[in-house]
N, CA, C and O atoms as a GROMACS GRO file, in nm:
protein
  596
    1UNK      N    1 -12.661   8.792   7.508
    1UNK     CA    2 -12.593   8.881   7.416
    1UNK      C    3 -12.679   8.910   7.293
    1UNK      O    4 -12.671   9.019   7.236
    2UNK      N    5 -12.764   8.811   7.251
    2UNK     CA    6 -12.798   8.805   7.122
    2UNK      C    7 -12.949   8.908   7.175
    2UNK      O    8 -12.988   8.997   7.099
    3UNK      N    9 -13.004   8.887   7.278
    3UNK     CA   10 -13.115   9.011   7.298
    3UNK      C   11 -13.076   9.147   7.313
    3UNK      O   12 -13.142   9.248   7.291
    4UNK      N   13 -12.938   9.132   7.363
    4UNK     CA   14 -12.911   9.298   7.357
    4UNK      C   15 -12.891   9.320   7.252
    4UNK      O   16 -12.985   9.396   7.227
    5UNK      N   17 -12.826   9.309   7.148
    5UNK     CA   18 -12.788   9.310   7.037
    5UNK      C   19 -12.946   9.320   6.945
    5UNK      O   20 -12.963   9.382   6.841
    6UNK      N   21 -13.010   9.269   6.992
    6UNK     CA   22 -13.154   9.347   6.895
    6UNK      C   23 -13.182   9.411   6.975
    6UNK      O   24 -13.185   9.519   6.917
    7UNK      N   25 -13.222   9.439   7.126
    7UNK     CA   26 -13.253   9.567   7.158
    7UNK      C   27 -13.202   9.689   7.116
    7UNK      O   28 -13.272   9.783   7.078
    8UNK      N   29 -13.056   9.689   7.123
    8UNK     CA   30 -12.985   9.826   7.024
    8UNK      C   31 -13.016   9.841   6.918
    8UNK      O   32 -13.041   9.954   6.878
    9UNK      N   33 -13.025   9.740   6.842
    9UNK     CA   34 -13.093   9.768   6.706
    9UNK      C   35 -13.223   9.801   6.686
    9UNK      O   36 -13.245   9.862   6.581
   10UNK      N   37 -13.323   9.777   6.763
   10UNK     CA   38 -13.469   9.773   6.774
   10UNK      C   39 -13.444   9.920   6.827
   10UNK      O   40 -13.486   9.996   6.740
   11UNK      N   41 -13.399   9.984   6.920
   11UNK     CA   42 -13.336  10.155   6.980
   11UNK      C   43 -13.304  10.215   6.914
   11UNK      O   44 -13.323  10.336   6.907
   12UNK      N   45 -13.220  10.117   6.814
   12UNK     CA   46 -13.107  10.264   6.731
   12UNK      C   47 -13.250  10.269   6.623
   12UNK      O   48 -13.308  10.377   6.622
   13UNK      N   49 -13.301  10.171   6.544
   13UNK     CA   50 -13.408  10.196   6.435
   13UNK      C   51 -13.564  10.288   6.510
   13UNK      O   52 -13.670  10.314   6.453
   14UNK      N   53 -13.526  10.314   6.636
   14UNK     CA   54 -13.673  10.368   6.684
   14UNK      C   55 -13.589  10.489   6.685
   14UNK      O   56 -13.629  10.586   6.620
   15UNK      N   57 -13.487  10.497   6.744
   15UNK     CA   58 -13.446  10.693   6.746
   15UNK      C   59 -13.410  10.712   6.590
   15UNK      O   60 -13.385  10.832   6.579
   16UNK      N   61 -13.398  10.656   6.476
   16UNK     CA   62 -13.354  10.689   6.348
   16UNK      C   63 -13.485  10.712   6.305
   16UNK      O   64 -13.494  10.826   6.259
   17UNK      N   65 -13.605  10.644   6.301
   17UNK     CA   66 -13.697  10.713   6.288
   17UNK      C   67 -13.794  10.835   6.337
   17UNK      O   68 -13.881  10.886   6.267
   18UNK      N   69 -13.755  10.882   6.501
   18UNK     CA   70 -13.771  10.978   6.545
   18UNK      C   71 -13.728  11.085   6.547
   18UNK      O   72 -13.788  11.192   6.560
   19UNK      N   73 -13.586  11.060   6.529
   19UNK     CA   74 -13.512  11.156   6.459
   19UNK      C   75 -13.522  11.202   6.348
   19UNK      O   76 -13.473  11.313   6.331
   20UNK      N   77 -13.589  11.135   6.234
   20UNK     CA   78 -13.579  11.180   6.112
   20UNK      C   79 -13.720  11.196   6.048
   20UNK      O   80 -13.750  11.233   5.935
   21UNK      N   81 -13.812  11.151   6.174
   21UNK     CA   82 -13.968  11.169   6.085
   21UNK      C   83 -14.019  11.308   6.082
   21UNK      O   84 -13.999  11.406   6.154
   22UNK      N   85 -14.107  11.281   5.954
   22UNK     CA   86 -14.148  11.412   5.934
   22UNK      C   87 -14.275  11.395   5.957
   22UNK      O   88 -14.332  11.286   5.956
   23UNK      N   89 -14.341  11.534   5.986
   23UNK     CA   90 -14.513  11.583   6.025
   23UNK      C   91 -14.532  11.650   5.887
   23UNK      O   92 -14.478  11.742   5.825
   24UNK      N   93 -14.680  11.524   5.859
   24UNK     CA   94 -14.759  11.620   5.731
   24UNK      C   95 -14.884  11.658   5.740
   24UNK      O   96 -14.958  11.580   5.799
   25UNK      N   97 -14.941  11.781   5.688
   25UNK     CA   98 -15.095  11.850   5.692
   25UNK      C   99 -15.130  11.833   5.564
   25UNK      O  100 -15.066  11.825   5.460
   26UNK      N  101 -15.296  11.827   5.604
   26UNK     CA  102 -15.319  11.865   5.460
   26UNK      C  103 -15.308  11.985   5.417
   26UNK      O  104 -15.295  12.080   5.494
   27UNK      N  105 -15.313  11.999   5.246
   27UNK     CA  106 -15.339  12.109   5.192
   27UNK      C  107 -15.413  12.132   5.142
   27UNK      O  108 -15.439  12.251   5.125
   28UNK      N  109 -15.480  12.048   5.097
   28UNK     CA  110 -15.632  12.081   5.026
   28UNK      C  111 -15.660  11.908   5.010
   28UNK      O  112 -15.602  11.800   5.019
   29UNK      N  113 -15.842  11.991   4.969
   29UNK     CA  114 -15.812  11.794   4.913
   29UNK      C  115 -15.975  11.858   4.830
   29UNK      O  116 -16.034  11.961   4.862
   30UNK      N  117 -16.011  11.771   4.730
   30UNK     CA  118 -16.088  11.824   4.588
   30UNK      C  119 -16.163  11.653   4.604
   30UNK      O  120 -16.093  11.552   4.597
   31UNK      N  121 -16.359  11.652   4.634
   31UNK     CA  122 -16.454  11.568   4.648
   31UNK      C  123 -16.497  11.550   4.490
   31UNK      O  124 -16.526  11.652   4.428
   32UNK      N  125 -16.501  11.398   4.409
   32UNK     CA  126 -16.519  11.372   4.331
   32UNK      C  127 -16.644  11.332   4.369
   32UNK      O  128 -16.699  11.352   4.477
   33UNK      N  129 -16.698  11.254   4.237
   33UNK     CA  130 -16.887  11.239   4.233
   33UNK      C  131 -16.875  11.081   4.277
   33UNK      O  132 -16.980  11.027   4.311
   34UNK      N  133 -16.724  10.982   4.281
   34UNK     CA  134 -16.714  10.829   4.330
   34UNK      C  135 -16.582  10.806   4.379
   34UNK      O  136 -16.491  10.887   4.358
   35UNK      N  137 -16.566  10.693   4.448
   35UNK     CA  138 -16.437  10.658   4.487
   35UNK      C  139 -16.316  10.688   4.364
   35UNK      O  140 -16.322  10.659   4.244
   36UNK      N  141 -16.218  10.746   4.429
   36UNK     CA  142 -16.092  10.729   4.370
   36UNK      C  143 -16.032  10.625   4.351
   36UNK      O  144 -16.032  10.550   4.449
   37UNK      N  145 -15.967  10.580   4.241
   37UNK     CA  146 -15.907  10.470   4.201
   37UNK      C  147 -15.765  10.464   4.187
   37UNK      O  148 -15.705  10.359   4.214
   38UNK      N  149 -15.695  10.581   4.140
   38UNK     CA  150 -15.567  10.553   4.167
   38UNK      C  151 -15.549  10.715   4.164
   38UNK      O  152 -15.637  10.795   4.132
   39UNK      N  153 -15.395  10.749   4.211
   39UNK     CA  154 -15.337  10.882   4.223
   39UNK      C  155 -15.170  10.864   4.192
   39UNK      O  156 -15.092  10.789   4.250
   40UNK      N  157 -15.142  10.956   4.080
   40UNK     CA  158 -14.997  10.975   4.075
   40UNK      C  159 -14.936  11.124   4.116
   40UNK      O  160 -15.004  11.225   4.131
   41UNK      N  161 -14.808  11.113   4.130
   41UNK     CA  162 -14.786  11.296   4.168
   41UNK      C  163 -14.629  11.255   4.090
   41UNK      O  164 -14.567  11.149   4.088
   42UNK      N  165 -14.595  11.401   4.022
   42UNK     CA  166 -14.490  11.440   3.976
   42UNK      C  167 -14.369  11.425   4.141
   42UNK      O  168 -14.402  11.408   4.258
   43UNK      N  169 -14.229  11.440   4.080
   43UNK     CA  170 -14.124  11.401   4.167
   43UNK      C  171 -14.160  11.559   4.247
   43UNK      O  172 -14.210  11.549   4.359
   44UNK      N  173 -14.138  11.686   4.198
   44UNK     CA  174 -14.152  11.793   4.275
   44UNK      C  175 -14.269  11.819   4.331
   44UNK      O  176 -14.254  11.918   4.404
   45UNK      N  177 -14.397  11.773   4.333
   45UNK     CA  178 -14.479  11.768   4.396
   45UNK      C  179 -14.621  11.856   4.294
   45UNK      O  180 -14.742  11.847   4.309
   46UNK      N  181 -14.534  11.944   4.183
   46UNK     CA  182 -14.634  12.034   4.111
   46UNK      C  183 -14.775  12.008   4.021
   46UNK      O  184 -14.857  12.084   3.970
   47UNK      N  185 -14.762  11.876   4.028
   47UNK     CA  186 -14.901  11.786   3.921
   47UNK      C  187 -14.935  11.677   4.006
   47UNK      O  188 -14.855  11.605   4.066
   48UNK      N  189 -15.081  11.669   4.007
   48UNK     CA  190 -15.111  11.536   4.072
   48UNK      C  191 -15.211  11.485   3.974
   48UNK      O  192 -15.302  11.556   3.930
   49UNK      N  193 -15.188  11.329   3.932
   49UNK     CA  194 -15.313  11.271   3.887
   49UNK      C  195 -15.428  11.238   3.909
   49UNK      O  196 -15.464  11.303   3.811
   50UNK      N  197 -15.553  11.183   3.960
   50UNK     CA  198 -15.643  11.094   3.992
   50UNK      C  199 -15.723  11.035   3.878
   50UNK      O  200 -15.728  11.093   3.769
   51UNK      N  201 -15.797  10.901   3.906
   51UNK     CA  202 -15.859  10.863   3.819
   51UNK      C  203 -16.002  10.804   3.946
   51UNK      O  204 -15.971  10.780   4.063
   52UNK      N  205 -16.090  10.794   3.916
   52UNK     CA  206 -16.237  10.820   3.955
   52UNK      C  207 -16.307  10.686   3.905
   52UNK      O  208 -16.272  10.624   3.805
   53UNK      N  209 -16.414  10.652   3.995
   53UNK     CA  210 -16.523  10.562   3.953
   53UNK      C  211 -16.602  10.669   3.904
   53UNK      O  212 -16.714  10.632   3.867
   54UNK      N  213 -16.568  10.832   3.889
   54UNK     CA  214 -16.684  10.895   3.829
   54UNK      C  215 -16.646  10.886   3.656
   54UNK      O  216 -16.696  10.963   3.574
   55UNK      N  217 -16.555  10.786   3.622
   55UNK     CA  218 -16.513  10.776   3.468
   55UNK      C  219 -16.432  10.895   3.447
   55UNK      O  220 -16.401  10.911   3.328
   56UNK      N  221 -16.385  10.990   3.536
   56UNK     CA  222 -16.284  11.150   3.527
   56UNK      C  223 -16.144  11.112   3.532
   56UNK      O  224 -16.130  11.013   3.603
   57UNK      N  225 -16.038  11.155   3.484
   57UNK     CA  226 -15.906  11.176   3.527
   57UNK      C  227 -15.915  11.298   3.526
   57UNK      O  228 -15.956  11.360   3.427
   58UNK      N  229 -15.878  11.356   3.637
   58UNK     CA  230 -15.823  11.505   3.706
   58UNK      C  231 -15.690  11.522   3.724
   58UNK      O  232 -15.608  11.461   3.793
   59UNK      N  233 -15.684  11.628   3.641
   59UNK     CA  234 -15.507  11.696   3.693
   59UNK      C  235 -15.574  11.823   3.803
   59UNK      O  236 -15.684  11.877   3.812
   60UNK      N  237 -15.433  11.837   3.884
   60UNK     CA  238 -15.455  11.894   3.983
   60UNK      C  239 -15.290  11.958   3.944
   60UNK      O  240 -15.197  11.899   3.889
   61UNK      N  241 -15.298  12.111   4.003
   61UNK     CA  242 -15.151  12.173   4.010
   61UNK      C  243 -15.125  12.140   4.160
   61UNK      O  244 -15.200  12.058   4.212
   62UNK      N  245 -15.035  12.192   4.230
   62UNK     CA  246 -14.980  12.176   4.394
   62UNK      C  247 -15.073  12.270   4.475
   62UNK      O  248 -15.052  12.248   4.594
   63UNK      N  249 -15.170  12.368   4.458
   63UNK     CA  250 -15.208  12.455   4.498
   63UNK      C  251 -15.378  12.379   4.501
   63UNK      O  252 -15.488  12.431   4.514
   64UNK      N  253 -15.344  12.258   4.484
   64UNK     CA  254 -15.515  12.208   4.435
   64UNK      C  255 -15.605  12.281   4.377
   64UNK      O  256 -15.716  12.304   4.425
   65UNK      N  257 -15.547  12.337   4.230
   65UNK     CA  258 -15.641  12.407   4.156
   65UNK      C  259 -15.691  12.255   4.049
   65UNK      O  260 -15.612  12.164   4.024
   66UNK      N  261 -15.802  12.258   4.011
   66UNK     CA  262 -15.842  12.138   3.901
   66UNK      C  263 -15.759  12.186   3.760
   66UNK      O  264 -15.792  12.295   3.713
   67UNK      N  265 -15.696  12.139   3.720
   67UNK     CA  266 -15.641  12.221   3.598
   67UNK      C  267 -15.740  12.206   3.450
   67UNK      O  268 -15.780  12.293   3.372
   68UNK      N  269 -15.764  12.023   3.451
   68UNK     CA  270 -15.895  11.988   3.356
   68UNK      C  271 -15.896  11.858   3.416
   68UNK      O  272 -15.810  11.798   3.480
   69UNK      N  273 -16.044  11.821   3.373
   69UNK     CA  274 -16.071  11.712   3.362
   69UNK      C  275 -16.115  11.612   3.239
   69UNK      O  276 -16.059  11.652   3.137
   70UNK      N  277 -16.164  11.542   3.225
   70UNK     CA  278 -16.138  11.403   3.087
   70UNK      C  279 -16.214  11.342   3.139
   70UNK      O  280 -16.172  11.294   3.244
   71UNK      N  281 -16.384  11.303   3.098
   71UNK     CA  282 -16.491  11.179   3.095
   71UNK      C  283 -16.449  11.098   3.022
   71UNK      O  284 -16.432  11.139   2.907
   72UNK      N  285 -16.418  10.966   3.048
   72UNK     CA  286 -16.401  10.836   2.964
   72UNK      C  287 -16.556  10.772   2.950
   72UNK      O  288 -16.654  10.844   2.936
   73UNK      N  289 -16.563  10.645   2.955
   73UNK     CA  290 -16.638  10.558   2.923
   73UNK      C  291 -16.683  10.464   3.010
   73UNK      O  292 -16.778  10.387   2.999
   74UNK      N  293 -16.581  10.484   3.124
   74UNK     CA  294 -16.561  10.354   3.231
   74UNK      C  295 -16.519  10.416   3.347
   74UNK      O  296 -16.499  10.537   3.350
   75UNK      N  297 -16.500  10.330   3.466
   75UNK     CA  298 -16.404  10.352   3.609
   75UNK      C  299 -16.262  10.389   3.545
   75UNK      O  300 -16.205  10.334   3.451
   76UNK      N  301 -16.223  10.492   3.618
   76UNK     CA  302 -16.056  10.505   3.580
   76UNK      C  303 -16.008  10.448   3.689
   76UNK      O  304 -16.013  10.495   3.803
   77UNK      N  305 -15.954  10.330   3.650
   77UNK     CA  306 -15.867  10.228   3.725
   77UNK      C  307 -15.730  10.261   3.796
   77UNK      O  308 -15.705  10.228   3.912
   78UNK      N  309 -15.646  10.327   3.715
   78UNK     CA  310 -15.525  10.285   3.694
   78UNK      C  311 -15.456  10.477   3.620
   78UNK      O  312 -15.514  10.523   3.521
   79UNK      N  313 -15.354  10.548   3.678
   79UNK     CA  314 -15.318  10.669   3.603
   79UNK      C  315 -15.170  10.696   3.667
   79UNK      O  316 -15.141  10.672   3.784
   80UNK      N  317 -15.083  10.750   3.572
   80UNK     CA  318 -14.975  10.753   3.590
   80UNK      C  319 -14.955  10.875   3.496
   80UNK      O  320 -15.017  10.896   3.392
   81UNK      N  321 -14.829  10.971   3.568
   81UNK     CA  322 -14.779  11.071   3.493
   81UNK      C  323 -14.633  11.097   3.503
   81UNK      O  324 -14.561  11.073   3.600
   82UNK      N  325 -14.596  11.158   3.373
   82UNK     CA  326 -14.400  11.158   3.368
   82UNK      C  327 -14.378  11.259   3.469
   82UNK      O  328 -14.466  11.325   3.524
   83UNK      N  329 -14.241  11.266   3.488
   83UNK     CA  330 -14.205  11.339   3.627
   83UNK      C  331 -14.182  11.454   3.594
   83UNK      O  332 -14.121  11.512   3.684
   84UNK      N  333 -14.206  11.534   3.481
   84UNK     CA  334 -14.184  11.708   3.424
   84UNK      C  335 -14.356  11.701   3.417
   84UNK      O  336 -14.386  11.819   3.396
   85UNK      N  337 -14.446  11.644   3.423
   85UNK     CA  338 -14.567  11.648   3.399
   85UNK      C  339 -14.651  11.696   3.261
   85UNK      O  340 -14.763  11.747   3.249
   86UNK      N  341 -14.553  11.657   3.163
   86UNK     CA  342 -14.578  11.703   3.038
   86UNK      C  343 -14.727  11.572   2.975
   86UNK      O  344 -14.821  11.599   2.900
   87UNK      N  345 -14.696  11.449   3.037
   87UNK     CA  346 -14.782  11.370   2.965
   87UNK      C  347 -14.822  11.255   3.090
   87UNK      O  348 -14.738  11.194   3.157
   88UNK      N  349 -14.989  11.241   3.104
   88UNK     CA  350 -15.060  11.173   3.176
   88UNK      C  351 -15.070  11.033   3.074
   88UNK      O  352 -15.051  11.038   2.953
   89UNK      N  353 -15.105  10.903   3.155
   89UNK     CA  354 -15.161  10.833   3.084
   89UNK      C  355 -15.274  10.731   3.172
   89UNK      O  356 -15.238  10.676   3.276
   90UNK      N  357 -15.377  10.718   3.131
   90UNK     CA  358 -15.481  10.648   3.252
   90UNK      C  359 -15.550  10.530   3.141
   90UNK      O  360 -15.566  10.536   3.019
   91UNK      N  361 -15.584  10.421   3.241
   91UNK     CA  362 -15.643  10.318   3.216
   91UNK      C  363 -15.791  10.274   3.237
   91UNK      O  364 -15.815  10.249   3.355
   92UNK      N  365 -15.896  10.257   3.152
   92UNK     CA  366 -15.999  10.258   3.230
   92UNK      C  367 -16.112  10.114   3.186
   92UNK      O  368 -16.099  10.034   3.093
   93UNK      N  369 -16.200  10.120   3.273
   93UNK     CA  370 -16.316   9.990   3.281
   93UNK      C  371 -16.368   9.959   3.094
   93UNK      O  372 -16.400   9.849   3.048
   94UNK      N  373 -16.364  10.060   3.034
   94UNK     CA  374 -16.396  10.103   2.951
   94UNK      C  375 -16.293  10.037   2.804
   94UNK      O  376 -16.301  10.067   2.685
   95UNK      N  377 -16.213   9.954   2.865
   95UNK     CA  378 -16.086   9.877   2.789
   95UNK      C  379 -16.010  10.002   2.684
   95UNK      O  380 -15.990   9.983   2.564
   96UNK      N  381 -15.979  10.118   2.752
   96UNK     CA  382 -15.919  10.177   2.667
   96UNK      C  383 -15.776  10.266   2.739
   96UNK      O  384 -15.800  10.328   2.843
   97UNK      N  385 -15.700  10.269   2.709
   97UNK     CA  386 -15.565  10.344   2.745
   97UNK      C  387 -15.604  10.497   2.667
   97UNK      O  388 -15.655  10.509   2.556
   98UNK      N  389 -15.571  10.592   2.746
   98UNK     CA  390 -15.576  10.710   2.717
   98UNK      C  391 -15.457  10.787   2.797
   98UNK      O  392 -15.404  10.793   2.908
   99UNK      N  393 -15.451  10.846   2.659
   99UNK     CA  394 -15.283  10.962   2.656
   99UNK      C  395 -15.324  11.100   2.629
   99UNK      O  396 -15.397  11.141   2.539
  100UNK      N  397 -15.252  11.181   2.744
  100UNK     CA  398 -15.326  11.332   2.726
  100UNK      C  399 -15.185  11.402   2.769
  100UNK      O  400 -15.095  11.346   2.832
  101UNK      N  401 -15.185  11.569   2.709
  101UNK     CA  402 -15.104  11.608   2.724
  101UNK      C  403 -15.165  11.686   2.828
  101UNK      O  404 -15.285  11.678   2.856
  102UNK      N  405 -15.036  11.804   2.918
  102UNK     CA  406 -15.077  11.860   3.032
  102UNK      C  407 -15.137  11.983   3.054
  102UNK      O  408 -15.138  12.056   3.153
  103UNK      N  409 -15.223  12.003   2.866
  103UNK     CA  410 -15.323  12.046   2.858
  103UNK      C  411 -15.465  12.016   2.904
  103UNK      O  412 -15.562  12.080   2.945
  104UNK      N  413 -15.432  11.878   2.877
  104UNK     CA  414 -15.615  11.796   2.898
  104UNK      C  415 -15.594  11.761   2.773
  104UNK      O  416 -15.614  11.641   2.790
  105UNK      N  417 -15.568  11.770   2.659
  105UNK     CA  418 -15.579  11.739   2.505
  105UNK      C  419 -15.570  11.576   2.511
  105UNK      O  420 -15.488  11.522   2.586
  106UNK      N  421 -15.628  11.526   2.456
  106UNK     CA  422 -15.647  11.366   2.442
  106UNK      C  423 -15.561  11.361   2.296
  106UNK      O  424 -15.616  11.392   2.190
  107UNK      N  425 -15.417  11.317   2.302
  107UNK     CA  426 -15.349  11.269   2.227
  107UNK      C  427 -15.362  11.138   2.160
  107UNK      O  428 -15.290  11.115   2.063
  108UNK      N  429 -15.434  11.061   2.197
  108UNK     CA  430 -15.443  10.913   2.166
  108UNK      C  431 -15.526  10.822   2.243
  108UNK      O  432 -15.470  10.807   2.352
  109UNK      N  433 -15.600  10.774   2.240
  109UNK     CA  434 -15.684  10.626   2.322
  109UNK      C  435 -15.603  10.502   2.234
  109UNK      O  436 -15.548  10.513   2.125
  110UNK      N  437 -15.611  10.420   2.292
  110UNK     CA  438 -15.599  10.305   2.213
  110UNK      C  439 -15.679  10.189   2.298
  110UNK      O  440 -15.676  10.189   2.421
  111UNK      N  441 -15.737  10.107   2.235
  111UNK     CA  442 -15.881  10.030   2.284
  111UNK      C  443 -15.797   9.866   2.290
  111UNK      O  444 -15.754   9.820   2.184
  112UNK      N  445 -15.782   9.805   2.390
  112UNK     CA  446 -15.784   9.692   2.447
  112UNK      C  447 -15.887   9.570   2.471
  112UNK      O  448 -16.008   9.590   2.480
  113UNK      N  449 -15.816   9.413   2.482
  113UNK     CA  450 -15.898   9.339   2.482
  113UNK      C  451 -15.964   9.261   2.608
  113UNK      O  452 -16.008   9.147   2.624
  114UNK      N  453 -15.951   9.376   2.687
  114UNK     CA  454 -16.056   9.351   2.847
  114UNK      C  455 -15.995   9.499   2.922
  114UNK      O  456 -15.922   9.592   2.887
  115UNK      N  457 -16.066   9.464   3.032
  115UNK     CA  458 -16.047   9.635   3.122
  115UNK      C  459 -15.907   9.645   3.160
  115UNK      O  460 -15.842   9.548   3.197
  116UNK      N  461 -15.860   9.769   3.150
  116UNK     CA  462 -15.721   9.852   3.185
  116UNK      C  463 -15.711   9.813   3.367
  116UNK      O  464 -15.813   9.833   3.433
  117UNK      N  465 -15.620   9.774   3.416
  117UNK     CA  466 -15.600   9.803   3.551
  117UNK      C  467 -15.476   9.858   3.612
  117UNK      O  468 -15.461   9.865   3.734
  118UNK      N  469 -15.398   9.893   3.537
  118UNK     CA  470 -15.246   9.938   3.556
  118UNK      C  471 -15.199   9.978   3.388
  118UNK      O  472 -15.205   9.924   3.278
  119UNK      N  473 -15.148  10.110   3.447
  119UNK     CA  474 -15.060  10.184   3.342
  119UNK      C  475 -14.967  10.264   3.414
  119UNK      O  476 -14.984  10.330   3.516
  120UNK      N  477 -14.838  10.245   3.325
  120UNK     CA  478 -14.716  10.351   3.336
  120UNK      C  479 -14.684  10.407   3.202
  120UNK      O  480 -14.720  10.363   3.092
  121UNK      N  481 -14.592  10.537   3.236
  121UNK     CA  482 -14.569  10.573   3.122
  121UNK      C  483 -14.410  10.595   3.130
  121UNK      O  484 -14.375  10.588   3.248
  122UNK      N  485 -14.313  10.617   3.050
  122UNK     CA  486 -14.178  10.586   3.050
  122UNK      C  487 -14.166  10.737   3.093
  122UNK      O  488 -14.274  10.792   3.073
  123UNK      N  489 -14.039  10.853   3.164
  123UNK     CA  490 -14.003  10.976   3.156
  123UNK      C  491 -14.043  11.077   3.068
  123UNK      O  492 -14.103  11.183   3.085
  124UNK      N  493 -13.977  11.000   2.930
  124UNK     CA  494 -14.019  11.090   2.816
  124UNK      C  495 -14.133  11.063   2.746
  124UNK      O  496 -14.150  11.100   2.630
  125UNK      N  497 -14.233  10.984   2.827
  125UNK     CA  498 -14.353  10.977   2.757
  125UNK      C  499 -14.360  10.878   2.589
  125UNK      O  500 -14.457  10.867   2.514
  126UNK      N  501 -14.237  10.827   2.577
  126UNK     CA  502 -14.257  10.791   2.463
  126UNK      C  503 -14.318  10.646   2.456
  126UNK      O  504 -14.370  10.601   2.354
  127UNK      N  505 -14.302  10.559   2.605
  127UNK     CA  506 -14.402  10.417   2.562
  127UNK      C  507 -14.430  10.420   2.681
  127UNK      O  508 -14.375  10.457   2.785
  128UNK      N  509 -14.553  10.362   2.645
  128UNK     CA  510 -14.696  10.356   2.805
  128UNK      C  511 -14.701  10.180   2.811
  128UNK      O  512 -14.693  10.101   2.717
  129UNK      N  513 -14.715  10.159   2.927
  129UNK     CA  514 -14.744   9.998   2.932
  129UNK      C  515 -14.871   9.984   3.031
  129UNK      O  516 -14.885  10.050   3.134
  130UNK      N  517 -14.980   9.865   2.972
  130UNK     CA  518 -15.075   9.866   3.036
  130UNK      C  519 -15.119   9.713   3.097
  130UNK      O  520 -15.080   9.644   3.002
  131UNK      N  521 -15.158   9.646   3.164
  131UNK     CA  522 -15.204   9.555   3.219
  131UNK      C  523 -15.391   9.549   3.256
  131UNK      O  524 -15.460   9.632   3.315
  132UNK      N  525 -15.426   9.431   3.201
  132UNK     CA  526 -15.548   9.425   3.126
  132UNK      C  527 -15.611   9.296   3.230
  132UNK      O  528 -15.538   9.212   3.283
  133UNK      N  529 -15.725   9.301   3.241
  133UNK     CA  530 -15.781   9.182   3.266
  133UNK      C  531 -15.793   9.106   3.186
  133UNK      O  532 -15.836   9.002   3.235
  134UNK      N  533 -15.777   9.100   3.066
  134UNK     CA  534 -15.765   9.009   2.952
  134UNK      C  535 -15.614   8.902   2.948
  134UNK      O  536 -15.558   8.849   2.853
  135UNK      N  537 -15.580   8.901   3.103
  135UNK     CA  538 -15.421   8.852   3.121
  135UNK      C  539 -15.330   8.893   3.029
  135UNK      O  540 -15.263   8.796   2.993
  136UNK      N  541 -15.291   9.015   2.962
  136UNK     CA  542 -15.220   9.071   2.876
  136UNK      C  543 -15.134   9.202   2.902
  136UNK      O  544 -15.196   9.306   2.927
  137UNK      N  545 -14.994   9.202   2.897
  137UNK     CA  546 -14.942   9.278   2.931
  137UNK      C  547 -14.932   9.417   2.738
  137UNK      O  548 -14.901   9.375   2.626
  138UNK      N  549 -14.957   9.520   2.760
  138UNK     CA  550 -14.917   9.572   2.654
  138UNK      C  551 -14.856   9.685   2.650
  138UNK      O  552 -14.884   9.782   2.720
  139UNK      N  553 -14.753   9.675   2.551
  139UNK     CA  554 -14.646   9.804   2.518
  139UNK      C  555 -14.687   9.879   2.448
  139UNK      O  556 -14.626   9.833   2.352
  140UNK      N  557 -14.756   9.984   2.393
  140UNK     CA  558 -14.753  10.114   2.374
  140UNK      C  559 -14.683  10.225   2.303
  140UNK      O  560 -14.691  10.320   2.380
  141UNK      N  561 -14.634  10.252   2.224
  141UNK     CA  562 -14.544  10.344   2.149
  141UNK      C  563 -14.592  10.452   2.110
  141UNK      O  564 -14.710  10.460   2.077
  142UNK      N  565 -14.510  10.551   2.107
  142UNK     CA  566 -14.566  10.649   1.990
  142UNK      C  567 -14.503  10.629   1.895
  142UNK      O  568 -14.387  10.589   1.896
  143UNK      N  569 -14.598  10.666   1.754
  143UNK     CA  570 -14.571  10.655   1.643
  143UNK      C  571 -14.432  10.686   1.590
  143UNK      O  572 -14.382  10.613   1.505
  144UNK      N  573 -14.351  10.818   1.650
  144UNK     CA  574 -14.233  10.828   1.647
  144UNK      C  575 -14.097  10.717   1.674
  144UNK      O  576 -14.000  10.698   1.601
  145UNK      N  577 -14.138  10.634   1.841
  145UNK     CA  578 -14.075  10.536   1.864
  145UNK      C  579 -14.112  10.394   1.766
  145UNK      O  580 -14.034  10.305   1.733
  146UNK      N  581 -14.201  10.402   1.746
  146UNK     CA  582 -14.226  10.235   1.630
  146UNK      C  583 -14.154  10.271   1.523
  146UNK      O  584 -14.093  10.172   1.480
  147UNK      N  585 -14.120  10.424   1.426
  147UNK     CA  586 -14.065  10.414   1.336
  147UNK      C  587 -13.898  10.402   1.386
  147UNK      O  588 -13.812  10.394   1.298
  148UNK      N  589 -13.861  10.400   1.522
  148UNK     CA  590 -13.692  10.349   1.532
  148UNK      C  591 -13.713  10.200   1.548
  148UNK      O  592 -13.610  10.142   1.513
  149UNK      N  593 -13.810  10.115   1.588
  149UNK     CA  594 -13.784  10.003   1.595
  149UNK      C  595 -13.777   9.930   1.485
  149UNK      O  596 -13.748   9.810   1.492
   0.00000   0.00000   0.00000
């Protein structure tokens, strides 16, 4: 009893996934000068991040146009963007957090005490959190949010 009873289940989870999988193509794809290090994409699909061992974070629209790019100092480790795509934020070898709007405009760096390897940024962009090889987790604000705290 107990093998049939996972065979149906092992059946029903193989036709639920056949039934419901989807086929994807590419649509483009854009050759940097080094390995890619990390990639974020907006919820609708219209902004994509990357960050580069070529020291670049690239925005990309859905149509894989380059929109701009940003030379840091270091490997871009680590990049994350809010889900309206108003504000990127990337982490790099280079121990620095960098905040750009979805111009390319570099709103802010802020310099850390070992290399960036993970960053998020909250919806509204208002606090970025970064994780450091320096075993340090750090919170991030904008100047707006430190003056409510």
């Amino acid at each position: 009893m107990k093998r049939l009873i996972m065979l149906s289940l092992l059946l029903s989870l193989s036709l639920f996934n056949v039934v419901h999988a989807q086929e994807y193509s590419m649509l483009w794809k854009h050759e940097t000068d080094d390995r890619v290090r990390s990639v974020s994409i907006t919820p609708d699909g219209e902004h994509i991040v990357a960050g580069s061992d070529d020291y670049n974070v690239y925005l990309f629209n859905r149509e894989g146009k380059l929109l701009w790019k940003y030379k840091t100092d270091g490997s871009v480790y680590s990049v994350s963007i809010t889900p309206n795509g108003e504000y990127v934020v990337a982490g790099s070898w280079d121990n620095h957090v960098y905040l750009f709007n979805k111009e390319g405009n570099l709103l802010w760096e802020y310099k850390i005490d070992g290399i960036v390897r993970s960053v998020s940024i909250t919806p509204n962009g208002e606090y970025v959190v970064a994780g450091s090889w320096d075993n340090h987790v750090y919170l991030l604000a904008s100047l707006h949010m430190i003056s409510k705290i």
